[in-house]
VEXVEX-929308 format. One record per atom (N, C-alpha, C): residue in three letters; x, y, z. Coordinates in steps of 0.05 Angstrom, whole numbers, padded with zeros to 5 digits, always signed. Example, Ala and Ser with C-alpha at 12.3 -4.5 7.8 and 13.67 -1.06 7.14 Angstrom:
VEXVEX-929308
ALA+00264-00114+00156ALA+00246-00090+00156ALA+00264-00066+00156SER+00257-00045+00142SER+00273-00021+00143SER+00258+00001+00157
This chain:
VEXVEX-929308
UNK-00165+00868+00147UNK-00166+00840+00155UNK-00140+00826+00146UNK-00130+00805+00164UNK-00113+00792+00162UNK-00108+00774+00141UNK-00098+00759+00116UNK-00090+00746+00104UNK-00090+00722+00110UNK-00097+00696+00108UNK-00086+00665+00111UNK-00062+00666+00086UNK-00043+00645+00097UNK-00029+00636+00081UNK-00026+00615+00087UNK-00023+00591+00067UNK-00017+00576+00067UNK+00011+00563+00062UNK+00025+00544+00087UNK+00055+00538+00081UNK+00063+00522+00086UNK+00081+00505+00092UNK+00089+00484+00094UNK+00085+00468+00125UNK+00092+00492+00145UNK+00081+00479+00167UNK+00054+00483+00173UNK+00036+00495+00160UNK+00007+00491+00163UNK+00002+00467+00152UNK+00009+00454+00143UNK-00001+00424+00118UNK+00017+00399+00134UNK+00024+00404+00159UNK+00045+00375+00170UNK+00027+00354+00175UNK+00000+00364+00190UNK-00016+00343+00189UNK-00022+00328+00168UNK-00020+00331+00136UNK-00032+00322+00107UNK-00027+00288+00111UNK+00004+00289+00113UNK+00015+00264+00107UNK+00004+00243+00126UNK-00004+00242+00156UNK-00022+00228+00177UNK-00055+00224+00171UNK-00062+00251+00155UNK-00089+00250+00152UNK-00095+00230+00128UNK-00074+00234+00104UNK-00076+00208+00081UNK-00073+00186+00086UNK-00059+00178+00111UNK-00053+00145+00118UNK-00080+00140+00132UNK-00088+00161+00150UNK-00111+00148+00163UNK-00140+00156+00148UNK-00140+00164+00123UNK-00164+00161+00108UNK-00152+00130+00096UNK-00138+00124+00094UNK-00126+00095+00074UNK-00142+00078+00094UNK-00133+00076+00122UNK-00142+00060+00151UNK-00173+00054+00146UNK-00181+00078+00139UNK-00212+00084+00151UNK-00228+00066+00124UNK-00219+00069+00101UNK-00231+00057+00073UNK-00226+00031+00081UNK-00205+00013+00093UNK-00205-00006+00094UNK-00246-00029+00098UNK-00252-00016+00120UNK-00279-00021+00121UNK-00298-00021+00098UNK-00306-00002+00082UNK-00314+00002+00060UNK-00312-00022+00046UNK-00276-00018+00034UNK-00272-00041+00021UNK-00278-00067+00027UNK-00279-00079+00045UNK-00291-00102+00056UNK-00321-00108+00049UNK-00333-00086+00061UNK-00358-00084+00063UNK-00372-00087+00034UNK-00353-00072+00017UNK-00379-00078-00012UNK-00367-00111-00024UNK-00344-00115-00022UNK-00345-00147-00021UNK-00363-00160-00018UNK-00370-00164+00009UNK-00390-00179+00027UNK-00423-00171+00016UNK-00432-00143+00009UNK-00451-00136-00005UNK-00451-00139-00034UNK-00435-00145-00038UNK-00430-00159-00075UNK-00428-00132-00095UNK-00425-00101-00077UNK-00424-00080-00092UNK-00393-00078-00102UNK-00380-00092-00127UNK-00348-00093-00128UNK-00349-00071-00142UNK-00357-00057-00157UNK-00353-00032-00172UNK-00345-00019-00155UNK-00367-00006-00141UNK-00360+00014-00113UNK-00338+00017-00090UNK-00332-00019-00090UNK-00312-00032-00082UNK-00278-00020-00089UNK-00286-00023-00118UNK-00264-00009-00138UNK-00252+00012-00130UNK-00280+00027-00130UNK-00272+00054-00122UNK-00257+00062-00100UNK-00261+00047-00074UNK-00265+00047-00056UNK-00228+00042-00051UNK-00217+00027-00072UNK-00192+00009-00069UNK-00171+00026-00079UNK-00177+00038-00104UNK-00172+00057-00116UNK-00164+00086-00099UNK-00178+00090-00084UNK-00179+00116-00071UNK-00156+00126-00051UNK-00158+00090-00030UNK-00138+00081-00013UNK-00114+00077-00024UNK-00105+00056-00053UNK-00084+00069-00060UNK-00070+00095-00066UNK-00083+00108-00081UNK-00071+00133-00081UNK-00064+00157-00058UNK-00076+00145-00030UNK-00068+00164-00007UNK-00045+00138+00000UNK-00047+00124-00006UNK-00018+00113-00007UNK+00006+00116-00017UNK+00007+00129-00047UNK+00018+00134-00059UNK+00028+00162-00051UNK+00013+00183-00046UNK+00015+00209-00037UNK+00026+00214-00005UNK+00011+00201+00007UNK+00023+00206+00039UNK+00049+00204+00038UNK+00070+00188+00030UNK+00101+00189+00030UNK+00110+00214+00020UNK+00093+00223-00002UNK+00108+00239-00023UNK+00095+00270-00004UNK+00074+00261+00003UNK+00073+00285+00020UNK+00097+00293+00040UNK+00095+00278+00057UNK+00114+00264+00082UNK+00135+00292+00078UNK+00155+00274+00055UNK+00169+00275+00045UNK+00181+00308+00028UNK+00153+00321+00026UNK+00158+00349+00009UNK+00154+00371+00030UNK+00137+00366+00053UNK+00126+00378+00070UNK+00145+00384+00096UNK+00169+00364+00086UNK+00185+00358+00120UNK+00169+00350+00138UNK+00155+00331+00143UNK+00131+00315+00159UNK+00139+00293+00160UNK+00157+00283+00157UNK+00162+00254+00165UNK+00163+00247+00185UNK+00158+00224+00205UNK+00163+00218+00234UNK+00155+00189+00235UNK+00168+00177+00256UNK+00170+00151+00256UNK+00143+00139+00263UNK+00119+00156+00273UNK+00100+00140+00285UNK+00076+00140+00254UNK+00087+00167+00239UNK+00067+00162+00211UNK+00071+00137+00198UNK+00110+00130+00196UNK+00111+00100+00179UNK+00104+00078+00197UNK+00100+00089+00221UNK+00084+00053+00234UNK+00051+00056+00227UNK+00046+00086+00223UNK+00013+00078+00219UNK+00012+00072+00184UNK+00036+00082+00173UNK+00028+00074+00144UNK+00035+00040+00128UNK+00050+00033+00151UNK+00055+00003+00146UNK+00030-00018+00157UNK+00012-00005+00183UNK-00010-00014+00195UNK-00032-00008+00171UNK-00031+00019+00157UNK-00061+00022+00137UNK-00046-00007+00120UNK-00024-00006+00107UNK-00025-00019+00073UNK-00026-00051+00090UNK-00027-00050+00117UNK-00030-00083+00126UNK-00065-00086+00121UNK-00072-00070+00140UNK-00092-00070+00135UNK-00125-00073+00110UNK-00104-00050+00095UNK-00126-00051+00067UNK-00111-00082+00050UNK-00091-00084+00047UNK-00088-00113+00030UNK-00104-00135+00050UNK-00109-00144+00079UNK-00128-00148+00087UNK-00149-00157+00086UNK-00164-00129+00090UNK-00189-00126+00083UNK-00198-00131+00059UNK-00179-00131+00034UNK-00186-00147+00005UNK-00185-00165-00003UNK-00166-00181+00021UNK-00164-00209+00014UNK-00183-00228+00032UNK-00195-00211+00050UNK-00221-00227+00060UNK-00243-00214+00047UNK-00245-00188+00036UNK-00266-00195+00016UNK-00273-00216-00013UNK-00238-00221-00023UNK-00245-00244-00039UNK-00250-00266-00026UNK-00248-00276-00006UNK-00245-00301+00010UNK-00283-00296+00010UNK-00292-00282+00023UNK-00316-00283+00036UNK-00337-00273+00021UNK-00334-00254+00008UNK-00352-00238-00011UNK-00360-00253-00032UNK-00338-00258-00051UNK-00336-00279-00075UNK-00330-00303-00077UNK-00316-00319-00052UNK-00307-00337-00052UNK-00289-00354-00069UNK-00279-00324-00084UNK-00256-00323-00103UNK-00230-00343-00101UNK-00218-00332-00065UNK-00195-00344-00059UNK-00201-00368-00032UNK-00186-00390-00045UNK-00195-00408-00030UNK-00190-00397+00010UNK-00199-00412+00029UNK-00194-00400+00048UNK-00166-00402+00058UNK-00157-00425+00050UNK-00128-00437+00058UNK-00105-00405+00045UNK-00114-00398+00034UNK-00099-00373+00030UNK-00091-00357+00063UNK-00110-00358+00071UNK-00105-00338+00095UNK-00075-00355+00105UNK-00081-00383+00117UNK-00068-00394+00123UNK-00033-00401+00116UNK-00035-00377+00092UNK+00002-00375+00079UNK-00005-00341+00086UNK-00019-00324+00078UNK-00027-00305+00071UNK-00010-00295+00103UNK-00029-00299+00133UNK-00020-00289+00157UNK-00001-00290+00161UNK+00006-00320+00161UNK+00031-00319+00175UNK+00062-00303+00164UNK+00055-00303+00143UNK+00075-00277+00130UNK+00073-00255+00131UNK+00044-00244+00125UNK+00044-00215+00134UNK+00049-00210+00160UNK+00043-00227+00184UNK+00055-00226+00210UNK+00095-00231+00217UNK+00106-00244+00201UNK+00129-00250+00200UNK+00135-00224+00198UNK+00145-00200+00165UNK+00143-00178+00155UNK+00132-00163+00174UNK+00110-00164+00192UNK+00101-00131+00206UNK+00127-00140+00234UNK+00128-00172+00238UNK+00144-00161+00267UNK+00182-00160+00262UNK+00182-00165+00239UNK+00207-00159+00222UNK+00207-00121+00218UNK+00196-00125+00218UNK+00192-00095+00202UNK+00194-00073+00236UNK+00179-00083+00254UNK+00186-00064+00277UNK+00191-00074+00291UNK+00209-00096+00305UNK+00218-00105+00317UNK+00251-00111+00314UNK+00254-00112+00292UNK+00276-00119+00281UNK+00300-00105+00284UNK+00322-00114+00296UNK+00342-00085+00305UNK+00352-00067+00268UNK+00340-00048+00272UNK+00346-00029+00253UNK+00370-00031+00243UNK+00379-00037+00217UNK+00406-00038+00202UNK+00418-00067+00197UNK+00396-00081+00212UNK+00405-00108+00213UNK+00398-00129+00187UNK+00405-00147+00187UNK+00408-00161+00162UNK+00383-00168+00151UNK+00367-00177+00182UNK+00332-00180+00180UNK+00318-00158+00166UNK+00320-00140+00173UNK+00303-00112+00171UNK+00303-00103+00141UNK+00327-00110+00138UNK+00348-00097+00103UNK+00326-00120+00084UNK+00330-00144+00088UNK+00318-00161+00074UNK+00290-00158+00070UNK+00277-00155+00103UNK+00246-00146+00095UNK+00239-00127+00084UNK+00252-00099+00085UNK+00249-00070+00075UNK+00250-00092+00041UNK+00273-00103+00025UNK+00275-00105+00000UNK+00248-00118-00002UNK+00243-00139+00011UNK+00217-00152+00001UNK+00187-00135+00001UNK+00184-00122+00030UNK+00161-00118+00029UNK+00146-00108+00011UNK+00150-00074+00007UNK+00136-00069-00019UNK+00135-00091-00047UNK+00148-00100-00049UNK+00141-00116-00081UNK+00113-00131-00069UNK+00120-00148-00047UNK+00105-00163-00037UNK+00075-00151-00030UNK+00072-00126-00022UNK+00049-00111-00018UNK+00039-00099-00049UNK+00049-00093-00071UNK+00050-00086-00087UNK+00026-00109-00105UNK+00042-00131-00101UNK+00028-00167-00115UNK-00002-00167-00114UNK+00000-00166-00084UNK-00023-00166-00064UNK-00044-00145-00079UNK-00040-00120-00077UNK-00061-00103-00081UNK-00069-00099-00117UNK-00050-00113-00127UNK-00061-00123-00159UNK-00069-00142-00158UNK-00069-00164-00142UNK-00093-00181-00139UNK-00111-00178-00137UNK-00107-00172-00111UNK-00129-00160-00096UNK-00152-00140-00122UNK-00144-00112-00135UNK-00149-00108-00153UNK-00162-00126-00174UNK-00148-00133-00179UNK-00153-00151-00205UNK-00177-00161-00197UNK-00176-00178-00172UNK-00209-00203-00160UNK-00222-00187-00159UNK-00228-00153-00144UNK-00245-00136-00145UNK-00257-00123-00179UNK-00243-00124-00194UNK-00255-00104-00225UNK-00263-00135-00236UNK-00252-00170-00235UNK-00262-00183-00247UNK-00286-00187-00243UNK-00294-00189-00217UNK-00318-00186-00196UNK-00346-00163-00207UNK-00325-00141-00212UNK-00341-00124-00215UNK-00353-00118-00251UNK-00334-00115-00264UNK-00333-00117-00300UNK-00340-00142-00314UNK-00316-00174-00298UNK-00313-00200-00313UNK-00278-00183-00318UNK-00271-00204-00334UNK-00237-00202-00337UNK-00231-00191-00366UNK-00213-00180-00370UNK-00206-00163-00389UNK-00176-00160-00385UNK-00164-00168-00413UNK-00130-00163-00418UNK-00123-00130-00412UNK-00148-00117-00413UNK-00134-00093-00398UNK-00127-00079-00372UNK-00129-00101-00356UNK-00125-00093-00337UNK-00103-00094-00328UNK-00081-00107-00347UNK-00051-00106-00351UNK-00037-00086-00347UNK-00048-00071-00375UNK-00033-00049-00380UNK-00038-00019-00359UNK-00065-00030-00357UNK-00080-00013-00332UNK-00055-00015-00313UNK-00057-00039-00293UNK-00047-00042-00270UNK-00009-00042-00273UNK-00009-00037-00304UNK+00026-00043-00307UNK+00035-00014-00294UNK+00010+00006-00318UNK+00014+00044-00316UNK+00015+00048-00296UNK+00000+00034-00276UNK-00001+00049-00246UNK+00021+00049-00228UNK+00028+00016-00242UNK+00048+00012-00221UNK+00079+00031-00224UNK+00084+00031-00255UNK+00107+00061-00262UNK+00101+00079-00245UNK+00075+00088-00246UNK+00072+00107-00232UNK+00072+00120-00201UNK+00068+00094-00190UNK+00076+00085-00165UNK+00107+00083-00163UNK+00121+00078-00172UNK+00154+00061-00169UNK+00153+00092-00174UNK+00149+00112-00199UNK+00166+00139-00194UNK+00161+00159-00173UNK+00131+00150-00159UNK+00134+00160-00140UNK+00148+00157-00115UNK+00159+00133-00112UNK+00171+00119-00100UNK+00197+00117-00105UNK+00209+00127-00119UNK+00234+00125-00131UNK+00260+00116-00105UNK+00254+00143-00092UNK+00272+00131-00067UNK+00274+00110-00054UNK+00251+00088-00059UNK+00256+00068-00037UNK+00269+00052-00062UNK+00269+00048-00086UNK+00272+00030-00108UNK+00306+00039-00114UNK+00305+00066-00112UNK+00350+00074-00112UNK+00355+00064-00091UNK+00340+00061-00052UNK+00351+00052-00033UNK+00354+00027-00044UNK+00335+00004-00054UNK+00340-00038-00055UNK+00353-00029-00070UNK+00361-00021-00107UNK+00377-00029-00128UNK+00389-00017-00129UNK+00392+00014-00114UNK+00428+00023-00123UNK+00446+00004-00122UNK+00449-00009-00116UNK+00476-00025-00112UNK+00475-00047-00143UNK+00458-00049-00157UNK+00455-00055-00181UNK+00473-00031-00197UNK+00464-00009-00201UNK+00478+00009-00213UNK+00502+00028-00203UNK+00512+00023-00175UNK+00534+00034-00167UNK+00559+00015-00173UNK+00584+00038-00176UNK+00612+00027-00179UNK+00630+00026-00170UNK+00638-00011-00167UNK+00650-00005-00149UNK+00679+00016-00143UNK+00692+00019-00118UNK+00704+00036-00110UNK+00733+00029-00112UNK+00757+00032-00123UNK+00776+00036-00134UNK+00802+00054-00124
């Protein structure tokens, strides 16, 4: 009998399948909002970040990268920040509603910046620097309204949400040398 092996181009699909389990939790997450289940919620938030965190790095180790995975992976992290910020809106009535009302029209600014924008251009450069921090904010909020919701509030969710985020930025490393190299490069002589 023949052997399976497993290799690099058997696994191309990984990095599409982690963005669109991120897509698919979006619902969930909403949903236990609205059902007042925030623990599960948690989980639920938790899960989706980390195929966030991984799908790039998948992407990325696998030789799988392609332009239509970063439009679906900029569509999941639109989506799940989202879906958590209308579960605080609606679920808990945490965030006032007028939030949406700054909340859209930026995340819409950024998504049609982000693919519309002629590539290399001054627009694009600026949204690429902002976005992630800006998505980053969002989903420790977001976070945060979900475990207060779910626990009550606690100074640990600082150090919690600080660790993760290191851990995030080193997985991310490359997009953080693409915005601040130019912090630590010299100039040329």
């Amino acid at each position: 009998m023949g052997q399976s092996t497993v290799t690099r181009s058997n696994l191309h699909w990984l990095p599409n399948a982690l963005t669109a389990s991120r897509l698919m939790l979006t619902v969930p997450v909403y949903l236990m909002a609205v059902q007042g289940r925030w623990a599960l919620g948690c989980l639920f938030i938790a899960a989706a970040l980390i195929t966030d965190f991984f799908d790039g790095l998948a992407a990325k180790k696998l030789h799988a990268e392609t332009v239509i995975g970063g439009y679906i992976d900029s569509i999941a992290d639109f989506m799940l920040a989202a879906a958590g910020i209308f579960g605080l809106i609606v679920g808990a009535g945490m965030l006032p509603v007028w939030t949406l009302y700054v909340a859209l029209p930026i995340s819409l600014f950024v998504g049609y910046a982000k693919f519309f924008s002629v590539k290399g251009g001054k627009l694009r450069t600026m949204i690429t620097i902002f976005s992630l921090p800006l998505l980053f904010s969002s989903w420790i909020g977001i976070s945060w309204g979900y475990l207060t919701q779910a626990f009550g509030w606690s100074w640990v969710y600082l150090p919690i949400t600080s660790a993760l985020l290191l851990g995030a930025a080193r997985l991310k490393r490359h997009r953080l040398k693409a915005w601040f190299g130019w912090l630590f490069s010299r100039p040329r002589t």
